[in-house]
C-alpha positions as CSV (number, residue, x, y, z in Angstrom):
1,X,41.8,9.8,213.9
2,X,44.7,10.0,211.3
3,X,46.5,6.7,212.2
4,X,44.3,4.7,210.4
5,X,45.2,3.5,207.3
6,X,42.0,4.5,206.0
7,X,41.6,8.1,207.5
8,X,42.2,11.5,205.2
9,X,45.5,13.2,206.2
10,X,45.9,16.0,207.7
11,X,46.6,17.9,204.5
12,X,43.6,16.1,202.7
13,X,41.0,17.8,206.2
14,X,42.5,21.2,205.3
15,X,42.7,20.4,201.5
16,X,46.0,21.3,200.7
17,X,49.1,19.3,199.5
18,X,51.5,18.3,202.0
19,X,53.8,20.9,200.0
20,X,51.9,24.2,201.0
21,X,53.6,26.7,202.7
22,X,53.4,28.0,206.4
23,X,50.6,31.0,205.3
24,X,48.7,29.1,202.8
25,X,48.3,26.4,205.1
26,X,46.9,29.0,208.1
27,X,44.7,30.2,206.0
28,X,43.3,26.9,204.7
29,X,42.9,25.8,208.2
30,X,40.7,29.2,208.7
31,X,38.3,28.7,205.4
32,X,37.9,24.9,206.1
33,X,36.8,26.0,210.0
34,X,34.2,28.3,208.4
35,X,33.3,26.1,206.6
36,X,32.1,23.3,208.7
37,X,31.3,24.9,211.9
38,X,28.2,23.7,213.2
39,X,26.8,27.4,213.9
40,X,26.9,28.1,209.7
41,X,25.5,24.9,208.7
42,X,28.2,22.5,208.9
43,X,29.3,18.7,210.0
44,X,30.3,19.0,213.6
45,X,32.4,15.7,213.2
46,X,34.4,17.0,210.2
47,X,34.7,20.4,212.7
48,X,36.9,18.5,214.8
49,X,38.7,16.9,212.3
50,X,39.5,20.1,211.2
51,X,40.8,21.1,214.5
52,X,42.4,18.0,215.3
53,X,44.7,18.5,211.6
54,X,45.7,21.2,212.4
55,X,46.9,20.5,216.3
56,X,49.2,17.8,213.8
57,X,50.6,20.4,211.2
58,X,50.0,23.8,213.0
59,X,53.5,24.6,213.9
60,X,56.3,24.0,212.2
61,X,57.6,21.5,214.5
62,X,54.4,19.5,214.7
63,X,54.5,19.5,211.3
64,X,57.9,18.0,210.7
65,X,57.1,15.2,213.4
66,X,54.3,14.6,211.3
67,X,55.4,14.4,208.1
68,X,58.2,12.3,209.4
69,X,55.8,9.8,211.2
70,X,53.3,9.6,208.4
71,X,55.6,9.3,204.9
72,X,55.4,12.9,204.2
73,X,58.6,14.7,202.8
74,X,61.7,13.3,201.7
75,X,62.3,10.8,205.0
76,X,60.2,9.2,206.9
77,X,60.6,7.9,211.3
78,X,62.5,4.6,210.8
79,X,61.2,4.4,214.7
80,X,57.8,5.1,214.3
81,X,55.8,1.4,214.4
82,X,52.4,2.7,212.4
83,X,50.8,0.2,210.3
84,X,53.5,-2.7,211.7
85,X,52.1,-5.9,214.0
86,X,52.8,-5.3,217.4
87,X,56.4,-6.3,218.8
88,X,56.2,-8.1,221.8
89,X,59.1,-6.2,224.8
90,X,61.5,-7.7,226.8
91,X,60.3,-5.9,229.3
92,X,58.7,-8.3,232.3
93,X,54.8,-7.3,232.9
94,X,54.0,-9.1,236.7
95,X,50.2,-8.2,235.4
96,X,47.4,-11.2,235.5
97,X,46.2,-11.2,231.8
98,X,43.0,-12.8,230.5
99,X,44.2,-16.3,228.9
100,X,43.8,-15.7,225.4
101,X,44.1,-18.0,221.9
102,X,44.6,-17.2,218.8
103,X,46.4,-14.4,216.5
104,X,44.2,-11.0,216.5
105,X,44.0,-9.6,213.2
106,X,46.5,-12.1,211.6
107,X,44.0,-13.9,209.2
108,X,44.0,-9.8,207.7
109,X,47.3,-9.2,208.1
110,X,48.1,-12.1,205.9
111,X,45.7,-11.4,203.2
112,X,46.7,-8.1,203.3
113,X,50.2,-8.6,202.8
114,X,49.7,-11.4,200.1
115,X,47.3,-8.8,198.0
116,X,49.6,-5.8,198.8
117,X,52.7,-7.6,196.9
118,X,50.4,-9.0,194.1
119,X,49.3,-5.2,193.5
120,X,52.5,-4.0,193.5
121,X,53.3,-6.3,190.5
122,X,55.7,-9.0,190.1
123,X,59.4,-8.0,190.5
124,X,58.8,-5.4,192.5
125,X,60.3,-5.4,196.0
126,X,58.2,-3.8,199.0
127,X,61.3,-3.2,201.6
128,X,58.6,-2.3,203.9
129,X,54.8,-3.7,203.4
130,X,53.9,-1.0,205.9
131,X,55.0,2.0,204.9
132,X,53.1,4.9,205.4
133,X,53.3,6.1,201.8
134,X,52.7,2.9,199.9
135,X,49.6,2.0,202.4
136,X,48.2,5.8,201.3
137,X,48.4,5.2,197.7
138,X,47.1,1.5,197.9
139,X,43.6,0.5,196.5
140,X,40.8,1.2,199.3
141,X,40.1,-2.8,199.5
142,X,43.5,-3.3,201.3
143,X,43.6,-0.4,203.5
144,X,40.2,-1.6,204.9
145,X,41.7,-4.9,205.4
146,X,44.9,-3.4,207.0
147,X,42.5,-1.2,209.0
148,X,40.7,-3.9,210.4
149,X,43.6,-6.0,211.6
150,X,44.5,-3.1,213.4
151,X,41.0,-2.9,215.0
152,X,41.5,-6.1,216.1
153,X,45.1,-5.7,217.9
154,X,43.6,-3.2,219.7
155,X,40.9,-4.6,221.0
156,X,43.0,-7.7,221.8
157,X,45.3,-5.4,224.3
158,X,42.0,-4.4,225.9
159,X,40.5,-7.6,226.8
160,X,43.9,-8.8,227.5
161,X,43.9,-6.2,230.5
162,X,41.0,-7.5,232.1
163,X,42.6,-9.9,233.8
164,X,42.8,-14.0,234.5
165,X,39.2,-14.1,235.5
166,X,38.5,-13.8,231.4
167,X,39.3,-16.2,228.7
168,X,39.6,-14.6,225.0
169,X,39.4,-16.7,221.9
170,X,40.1,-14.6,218.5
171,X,39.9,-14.9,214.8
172,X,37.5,-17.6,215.0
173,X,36.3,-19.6,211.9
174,X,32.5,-18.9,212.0
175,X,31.3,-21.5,208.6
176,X,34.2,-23.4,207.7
177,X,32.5,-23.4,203.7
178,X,33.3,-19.4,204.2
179,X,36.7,-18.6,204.7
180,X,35.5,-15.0,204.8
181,X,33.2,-15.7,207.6
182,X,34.9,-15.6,210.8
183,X,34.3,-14.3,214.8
184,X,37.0,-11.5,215.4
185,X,36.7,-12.2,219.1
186,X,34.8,-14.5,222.0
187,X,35.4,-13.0,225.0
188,X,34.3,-15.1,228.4
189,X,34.0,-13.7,231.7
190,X,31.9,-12.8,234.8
191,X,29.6,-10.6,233.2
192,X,28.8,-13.0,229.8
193,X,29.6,-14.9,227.0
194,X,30.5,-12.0,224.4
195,X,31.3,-12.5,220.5
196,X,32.7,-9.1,219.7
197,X,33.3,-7.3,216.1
198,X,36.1,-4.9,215.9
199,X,36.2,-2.1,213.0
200,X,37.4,1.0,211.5
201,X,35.2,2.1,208.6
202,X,37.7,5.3,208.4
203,X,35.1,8.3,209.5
204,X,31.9,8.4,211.5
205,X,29.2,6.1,211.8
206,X,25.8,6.0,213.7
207,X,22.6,3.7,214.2
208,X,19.9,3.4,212.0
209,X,17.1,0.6,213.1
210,X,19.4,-1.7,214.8
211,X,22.7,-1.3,212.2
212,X,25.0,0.7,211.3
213,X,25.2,3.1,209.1
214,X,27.9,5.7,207.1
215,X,30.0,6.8,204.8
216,X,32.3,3.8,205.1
217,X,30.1,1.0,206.0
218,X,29.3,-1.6,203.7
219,X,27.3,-4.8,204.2
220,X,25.1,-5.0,207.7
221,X,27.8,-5.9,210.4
222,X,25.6,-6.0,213.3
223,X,23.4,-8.9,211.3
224,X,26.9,-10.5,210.3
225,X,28.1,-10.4,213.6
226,X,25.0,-12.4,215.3
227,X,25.3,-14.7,212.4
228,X,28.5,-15.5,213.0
229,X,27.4,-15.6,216.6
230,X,25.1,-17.8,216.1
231,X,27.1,-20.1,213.8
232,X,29.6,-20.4,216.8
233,X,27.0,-21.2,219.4
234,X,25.5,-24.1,217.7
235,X,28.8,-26.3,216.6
236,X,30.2,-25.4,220.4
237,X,26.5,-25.9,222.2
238,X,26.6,-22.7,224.0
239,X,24.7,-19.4,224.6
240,X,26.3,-16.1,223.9
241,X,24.6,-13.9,226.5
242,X,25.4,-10.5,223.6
243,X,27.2,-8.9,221.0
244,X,29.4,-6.0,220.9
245,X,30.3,-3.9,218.5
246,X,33.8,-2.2,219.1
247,X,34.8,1.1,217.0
248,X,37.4,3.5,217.1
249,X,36.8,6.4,219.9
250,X,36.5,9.6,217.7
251,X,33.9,7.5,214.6
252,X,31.4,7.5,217.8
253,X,29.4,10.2,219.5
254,X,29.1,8.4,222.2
255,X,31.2,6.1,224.1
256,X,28.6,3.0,224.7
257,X,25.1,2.7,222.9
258,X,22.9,-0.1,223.5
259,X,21.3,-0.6,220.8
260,X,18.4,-3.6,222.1
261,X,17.7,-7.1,220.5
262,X,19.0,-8.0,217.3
263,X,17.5,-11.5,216.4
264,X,16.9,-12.2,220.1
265,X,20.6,-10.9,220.9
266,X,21.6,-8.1,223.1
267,X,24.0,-5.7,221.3
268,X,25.6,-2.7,222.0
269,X,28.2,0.0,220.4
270,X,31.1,1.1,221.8
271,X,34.2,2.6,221.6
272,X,37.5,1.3,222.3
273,X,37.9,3.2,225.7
274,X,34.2,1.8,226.8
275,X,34.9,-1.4,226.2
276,X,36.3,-2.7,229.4
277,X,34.0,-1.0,231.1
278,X,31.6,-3.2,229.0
279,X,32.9,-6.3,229.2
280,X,33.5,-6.1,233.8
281,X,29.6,-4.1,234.3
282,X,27.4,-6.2,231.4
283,X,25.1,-5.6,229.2
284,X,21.4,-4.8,229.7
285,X,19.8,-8.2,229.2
286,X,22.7,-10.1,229.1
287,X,22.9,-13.6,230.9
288,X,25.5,-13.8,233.6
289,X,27.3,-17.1,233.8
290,X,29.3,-17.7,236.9
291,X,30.4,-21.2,238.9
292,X,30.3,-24.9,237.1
293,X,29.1,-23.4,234.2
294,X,32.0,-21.0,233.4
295,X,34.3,-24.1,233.4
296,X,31.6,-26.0,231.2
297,X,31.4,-23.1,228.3
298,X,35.2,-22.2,228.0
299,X,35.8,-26.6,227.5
300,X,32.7,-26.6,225.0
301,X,34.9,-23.9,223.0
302,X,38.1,-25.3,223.4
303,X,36.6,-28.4,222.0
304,X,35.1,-27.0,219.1
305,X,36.5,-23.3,218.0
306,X,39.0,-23.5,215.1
307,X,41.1,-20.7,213.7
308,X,41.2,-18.4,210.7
C-alpha cells in the first residue's frame, strides 16, 4: 500500500510531517480514525489506510525502520531494494518456471529513467535514479510510469511460478505506428490464451459498466487492453480466449471480479494474489486450448510478437 511510488506516505494518511513528534502523531492517528470510519460516514478504504500507517510509524521502532526504508530523516537503508529492478541471486532455484520472453516493465523503466534525469536538469547527477526521496518529489507522470514497471515485475514473478506447462511473452509491441501501444503480458497455458494488463493507479479503483474507474485512473484500460488484444491476435493469427486485468491486492475489494464480455472478450479483475489461481482454473467463457494446437499458437507468436 505504501511501496508504491505513487501511494501517500504514512505521514501524508495521518497528515502530519514526517517531523511530528511521538504525541502529536497519536493523536493524529486518533482524529484521522474518526474521521473516516465507516460507522460516522466515512471511506472504509482510506479506514484501513489509516490503520495500516500507523502499524508503519506507531512505535518508535517501526517508525525508524520506516523512515530509514522510505527516505525519511537524515539516512536512508542502503539495503532496502524499493523502487530498484530486480536483482537476479546466486542462489540455485531447482523449480520448473513457465518459459518466458521478454523484459517485464523495462520499456518503463527506460523511459522512466531517461525522463527522470531530463527533469532533474542538465548537470545534475542522480547517484541513485531510485531513491525514495527524489521518486516522492518527482512530477506524478513519472511515478505512474515507475509504478507501472513495477506492476509489471510483479506480475512477471507470478506467472513465472506457474510452471513449464506456460509460456509468457511480455512487453509486447501492440501497433508498431504507436510506440505507446504495447501488450504488458501474453500468457499461454492449459486454461487459455491470456493478454494481461498490469497497474497501479496509486489508491482504489472499482467497475463501472465494464471499465474501471477512480481516483487515479485515466483513459479506459479495459477498452485499451482488448485493443491491444486484438491488434496482437490478427498480425500473429490467433484467438485470445480473455483478458485480465491485474491490480495491486489492497486497490481491490475483492480478489477476482469477472467482469463479462468486453467487445466479444471475456475479462476479469484481479488482484495480484488471485492471479495464479486465474491463470491454472480459467475464466468463465474462456476457450481452453490443449494438444496440437498449444504448439501451433505459442510458434504463431514466436513468429510474429516483437518487443517494446
Amino acid at each position: 500500500m505504501f511501496d508504491s511510488p505513487l501511494s501517500a506516505s504514512a505521514y501524508e494518511v495521518l497528515g502530519v510531517d514526517p517531523t511530528v513528534d511521538e504525541e502529536s502523531l497519536r493523536r493524529a492517528y486518533r482524529l484521522r480514525l474518526r474521521q473516516t470510519h465507516p460507522d460516522t460516514g466515512g471511506d472504509a478504504a482510506v479506514f484501513v489506510q489509516v490503520q495500516r500507517a500507523w502499524e508503519l510509524v506507531g512505535t518508535p521502532v517501526a517508525r525508524a525502520a520506516y523512515d530509514r526504508g522510505h527516505g525519511f530523516g537524515a539516512a536512508s537503508a542502503p539495503e532496502w531494494s524499493g523502487f530498484r529492478p530486480p536483482v537476479r541471486t546466486q542462489t540455485r532455484d531447482t523449480r520448473p518456471r513457465a518459459r518466458s520472453f521478454g523484459h517485464p516493465g523495462g520499456w518503463r523503466r527506460e523511459r522512466y529513467l531517461d525522463l527522470i534525469r531530463e527533469w532533474a536538469g542538465r548537470g545534475v547527477t542522480l547517484d541513485d535514479p531510485y531513491d525514495p526521496a527524489l521518486v516522492r518529489s518527482a512530477p506524478h507522470h513519472l511515478k505512474r510510469l515507475l509504478a507501472d514497471a513495477l506492476a509489471e515485475e510483479a506480475t512477471a514473478r507470478i506467472v513465472s511460478d506457474l510452471g513449464m506447462g506456460y509460456t509468457v511473452w511480455h512487453d509486447v509491441v501492440a501497433d508498431e505506428r504507436d510506440p505507446d501501444a504495447k501488450l504488458d503480458h501474453i500468457v499461454l497455458g492449459p486454461s487459455g490464451l491470456y493478454g494481461v494488463l498490469s497497474e497501479d493507479f496509486g489508491g482504489p479503483v472499482r467497475l463501472r459498466r465494464g471499465e474501471l474507474i477512480g481516483e487515479g485512473v485515466s483513459g479506459s484500460p479495459i477498452a485499451e487492453l482488448v485493443r491491444s488484444m486484438r491488434a496482437v491476435a490478427r498480425a500473429a493469427r490467433v484467438r485470445f480466449g480473455g483478458a485480465i486485468v491485474v491490480l495491486p491486492d489492497e486497490d481491490l475489494e475483492q480478489a477476482i471480479t469477472e467482469v463479462g464480455r468486453v467487445k466479444g472478450v471475456p475479462v476479469a479483475v484481479v488482484s495480484r494474489s488471485g492471479l495464479a489461481t486465474v491463470m491454472r482454473r480459467g475464466m468463465t467463457g474462456a476457450r481452453e486450448i490443449g494438444g496440437n494446437e498449444v504448439f501451433d499458437v505459442r510458434t504463431r507468436l514466436q513468429q510474429t510478437v516483437r518487443f517494446a
